[in-house]
N, C-alpha and C positions, 0 to 999 in steps of 0.2 A: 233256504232262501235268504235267511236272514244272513247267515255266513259268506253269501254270494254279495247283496251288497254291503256289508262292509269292505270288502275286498275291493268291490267298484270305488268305492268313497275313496278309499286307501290310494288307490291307482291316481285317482283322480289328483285327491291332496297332491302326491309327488310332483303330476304334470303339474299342479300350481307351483309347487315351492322348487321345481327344477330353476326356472326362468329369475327366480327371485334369489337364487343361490350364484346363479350366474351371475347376474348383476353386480350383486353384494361382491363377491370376488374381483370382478372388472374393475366394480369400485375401492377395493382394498387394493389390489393392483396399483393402479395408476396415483393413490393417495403414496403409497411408499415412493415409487416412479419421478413423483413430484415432490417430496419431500428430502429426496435425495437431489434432483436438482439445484432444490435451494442451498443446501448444505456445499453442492460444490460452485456456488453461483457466491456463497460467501467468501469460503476458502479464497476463492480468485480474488474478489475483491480486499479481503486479507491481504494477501500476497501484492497487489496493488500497493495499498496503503504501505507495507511495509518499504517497497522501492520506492514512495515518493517519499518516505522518511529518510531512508538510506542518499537519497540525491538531493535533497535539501539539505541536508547533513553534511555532505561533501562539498555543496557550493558553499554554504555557509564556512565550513574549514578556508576554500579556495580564496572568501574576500578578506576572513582575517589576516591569512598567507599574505597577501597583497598588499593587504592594510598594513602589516607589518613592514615588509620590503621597504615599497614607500616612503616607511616612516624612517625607514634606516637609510633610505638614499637621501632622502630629504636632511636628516640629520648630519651624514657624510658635506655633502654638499655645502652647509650650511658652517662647518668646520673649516671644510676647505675655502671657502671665503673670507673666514676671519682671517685661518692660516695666511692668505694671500695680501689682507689689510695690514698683519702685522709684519709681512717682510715689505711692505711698501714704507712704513712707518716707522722699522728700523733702516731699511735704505738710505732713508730721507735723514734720519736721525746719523747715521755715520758718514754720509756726503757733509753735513752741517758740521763737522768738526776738525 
């Protein structure tokens, strides 16, 4: 009798800790499930940040490019206006002789 319920107790225990086993797994499940999410919810945002580096980068190159041009047209220009003062001012200077 006695070896009869133990065996009941036994049975019994299992149907408790079936339920609790399940759980516990569902719950280790979905903790990994979700924990891998984040990891590729980072990566992407990663990946993000890196193209807005890469394009800030490149516009930043694009205005010195410009800024430069500019400054070389601006300088041309600025040449060729003297150039253009000083054959006025030798003109003047060899009509006057």
């Amino acid at each position: 009798m006695d070896r009869l319920l133990v065996i009941r107790d036994s049975l019994l225990n299992d149907q408790k800790v079936k339920p609790s086993r399940q759980c516990t797994s569902v719950y280790e499940t979905e903790k990994e499930e979700q924990k891998m999410r984040c990891c590729n919810n980072r990566t992407d945002q990663l990946a993000k940040i890196s193209n807005n580096q890469i394009l800030i980068g490149a516009l930043l190159i694009g205005l010195l490019l410009v800024a430069a041009i500019g400054s070389l047209v601006y300088i041309n220009f600025e040449m060729l206006v003297r150039l253009g003062q000083d054959r006025v001012i030798a003109c003047g200077n060899a009509s006057s002789h």
